[in-house]
N, C-alpha and C positions, 0 to 999 in steps of 0.2 A: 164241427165235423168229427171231433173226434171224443171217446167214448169216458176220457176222465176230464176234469179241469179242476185248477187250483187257484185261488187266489182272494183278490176282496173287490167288493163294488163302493165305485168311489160317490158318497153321497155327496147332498147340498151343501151341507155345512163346510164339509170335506174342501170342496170346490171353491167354497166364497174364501176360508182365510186361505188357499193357495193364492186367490186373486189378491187379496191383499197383504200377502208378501210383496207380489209386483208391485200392487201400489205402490207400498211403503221406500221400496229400493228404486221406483221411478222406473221400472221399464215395463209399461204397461203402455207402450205403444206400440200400436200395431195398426198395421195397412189389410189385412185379411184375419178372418173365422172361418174357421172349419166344423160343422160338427156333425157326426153321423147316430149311431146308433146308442140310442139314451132307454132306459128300462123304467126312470121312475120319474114321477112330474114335478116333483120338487126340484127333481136338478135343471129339470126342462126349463122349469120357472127360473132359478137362478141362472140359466146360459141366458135367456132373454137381458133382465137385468145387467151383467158384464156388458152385452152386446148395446145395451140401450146408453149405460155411459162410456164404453169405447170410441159409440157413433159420436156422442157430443165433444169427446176431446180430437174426434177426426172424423170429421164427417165426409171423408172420402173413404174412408174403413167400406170394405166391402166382405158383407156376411155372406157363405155358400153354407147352404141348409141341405142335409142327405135324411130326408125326414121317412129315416129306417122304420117302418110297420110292419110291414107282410111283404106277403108274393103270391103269385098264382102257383100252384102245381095241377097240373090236369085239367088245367078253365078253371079251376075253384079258387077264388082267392080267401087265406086267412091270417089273422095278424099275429105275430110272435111277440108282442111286445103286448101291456094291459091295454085293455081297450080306453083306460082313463087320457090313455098318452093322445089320443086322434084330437079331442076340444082344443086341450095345449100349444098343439102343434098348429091349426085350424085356426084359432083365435088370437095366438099370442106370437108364434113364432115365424108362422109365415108373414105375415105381415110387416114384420123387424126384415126379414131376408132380403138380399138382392139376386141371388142366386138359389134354385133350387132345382134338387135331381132325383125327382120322386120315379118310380116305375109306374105302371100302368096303373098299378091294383091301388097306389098310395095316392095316385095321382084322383082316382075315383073315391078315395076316403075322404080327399080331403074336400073336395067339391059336390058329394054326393049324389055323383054322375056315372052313370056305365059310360064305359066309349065301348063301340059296335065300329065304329068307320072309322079314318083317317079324318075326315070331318069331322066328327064326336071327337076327337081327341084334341084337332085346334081350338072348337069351341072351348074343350076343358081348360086349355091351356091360356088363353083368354080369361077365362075367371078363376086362373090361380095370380096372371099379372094382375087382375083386377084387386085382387087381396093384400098384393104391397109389390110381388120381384117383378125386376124386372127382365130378368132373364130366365126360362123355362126348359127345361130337359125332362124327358120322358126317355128315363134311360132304356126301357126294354118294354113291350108288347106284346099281345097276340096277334096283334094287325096280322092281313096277311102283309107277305111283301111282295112286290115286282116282279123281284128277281127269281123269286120261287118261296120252296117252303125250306129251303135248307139256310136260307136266312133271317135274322131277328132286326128287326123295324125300332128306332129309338127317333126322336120328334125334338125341333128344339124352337124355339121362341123367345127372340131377342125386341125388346119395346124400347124404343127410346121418347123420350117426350123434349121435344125441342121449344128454345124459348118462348116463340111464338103460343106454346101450348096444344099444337098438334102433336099427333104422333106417327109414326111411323114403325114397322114389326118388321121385320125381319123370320121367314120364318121357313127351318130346312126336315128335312129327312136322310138320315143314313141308314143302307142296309149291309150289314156285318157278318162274314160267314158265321153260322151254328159253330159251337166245338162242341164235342159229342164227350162231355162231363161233367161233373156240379164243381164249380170251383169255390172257394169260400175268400170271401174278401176283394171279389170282382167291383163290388159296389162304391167301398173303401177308395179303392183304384182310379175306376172311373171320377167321382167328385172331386179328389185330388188333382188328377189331370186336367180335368175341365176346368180348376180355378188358375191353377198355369197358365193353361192355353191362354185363357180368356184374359188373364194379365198382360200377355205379349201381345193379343190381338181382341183389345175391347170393344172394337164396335164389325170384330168379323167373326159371326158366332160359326160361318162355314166352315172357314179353315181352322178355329178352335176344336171344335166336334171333330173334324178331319183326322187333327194331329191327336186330341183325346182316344177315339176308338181305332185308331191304326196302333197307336201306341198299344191299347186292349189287347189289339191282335198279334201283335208281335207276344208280348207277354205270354199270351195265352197257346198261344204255336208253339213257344219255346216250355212254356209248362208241362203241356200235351208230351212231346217228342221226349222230353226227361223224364216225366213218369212214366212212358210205359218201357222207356230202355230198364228202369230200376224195378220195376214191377216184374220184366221176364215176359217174354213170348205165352201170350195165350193166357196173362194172368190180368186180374181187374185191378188197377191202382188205387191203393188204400187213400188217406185222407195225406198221411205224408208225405207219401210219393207227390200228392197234386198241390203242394202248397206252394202258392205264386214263385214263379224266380225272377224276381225282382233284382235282385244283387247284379244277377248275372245279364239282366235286359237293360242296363244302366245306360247305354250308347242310345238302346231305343227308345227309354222313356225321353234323355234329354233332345234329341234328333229325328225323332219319328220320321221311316223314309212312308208317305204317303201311301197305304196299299187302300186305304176304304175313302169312297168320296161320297160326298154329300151335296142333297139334291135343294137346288130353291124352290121355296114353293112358292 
């Protein structure tokens, strides 16, 4: 969002002997993975790798995949990231994931499906469980919604496979008011929250989601209301003005009071 940047990109190589420092010093255990937005495939490939011997020293380690591409602007969807990144992510890393929070547009990259319906969009979401997670979010849409059009439609899909070898889905919809701005690192946020939630409440992906995009709202309310106090009457809020306040929503992230609820389907 904003018009200089400084700094360096952290390569594969880069990556693997930080991982083996942990090794070497024994704290390379871990109960969760996080990882969002990746620019090149070699690191993509090495997140797999850590993630494939994390699983084996713990095989309850649960990976959350934010398998960063694109987005729509205007119906059109395009990717920000090289198009080499889609096979990677498709082939290699969805598969390793237990969680993932693709959008609409990433959600149809990765299955090479439009969704058109709410229907189109469970099937999609069915054959992204089918690829390895087992829990599915479709963080943002064009669906319409219900409730109108001043709301944004997000899908989620929770699979569990019981002993037996049956399964069972679980499978909801939440509709969240629009905020009428581009915020930068809503996406960040949201995957965050949802591997929370979902630690506190792992086989209730309703009230995860719940407390996930209530928490969104508060944030983004509280974002909203302080950029345009520092922005001035009648002025458009620069990229600084809108940067998450996080610091200051601390009560809400950890506490979410309940404002969005979520539908079973």
């Amino acid at each position: 969002g904003y018009a200089h940047w400084k700094g360096q990109v952290l390569n594969s190589d880069e990556l693997h002997e930080l991982y083996e420092g942990l090794k070497l010093n024994k704290v390379n255990q871990y109960d969760y993975v996080l990882t969002g937005y990746t620019r090149d495939t070699s690191f993509l490939a090495m997140v797999v790798d850590i993630v494939q011997e994390l699983k084996q020293q713990n095989s309850n380690l649960v990976y959350v995949c934010d398998p960063v591409m694109g987005d729509k602007w205007n119906g059109e969807g395009s990717m920000y990231v090289p198009k080499d990144l889609l096979p990677v992510y498709r082939d290699k890393v969805v598969p390793v994931a237990d969680i993932i929070t693709p959008n609409q547009f990433e959600a149809e990259l990765l299955t090479g499906r439009k969704i058109h319906t709410e229907k189109d969009a469970l099937e999609v979401m069915d054959m992204l469980h089918a690829m390895g997670p087992e829990t599915v979010v479709i963080t943002s849409s064009d669906l319409q919604a219900p409730l109108g059009n001043d709301y944004l439609i997000a899908l989620g899909s929770h699979r569990k496979t019981h002993a037996d070898g049956t399964n069972m889905t679980q499978r909801i919809r939440v509709e969240s008011p629009k905020v009428d701005a581009v915020f930068v690192g809503t996406g960040d946020l949201f995957a965050a929250m949802l591997l929370a939630w979902t630690h506190k409440h792992p086989n209730n992906l309703k009230v995860a989601c719940e407390k996930t995009v209530s928490a969104m709202q508060h944030v983004l309310q509280r974002t909203i209301k302080s950029a345009k106090a520092q922005a001035g009457e009648g002025n458009k809020p620069n990229s600084a003005h809108l940067e998450l306040r996080m610091v200051q929503s601390k009560k809400d992230i950890e506490n979410p009071e309940i404002i969005v609820k979520a539908t079973v389907l």
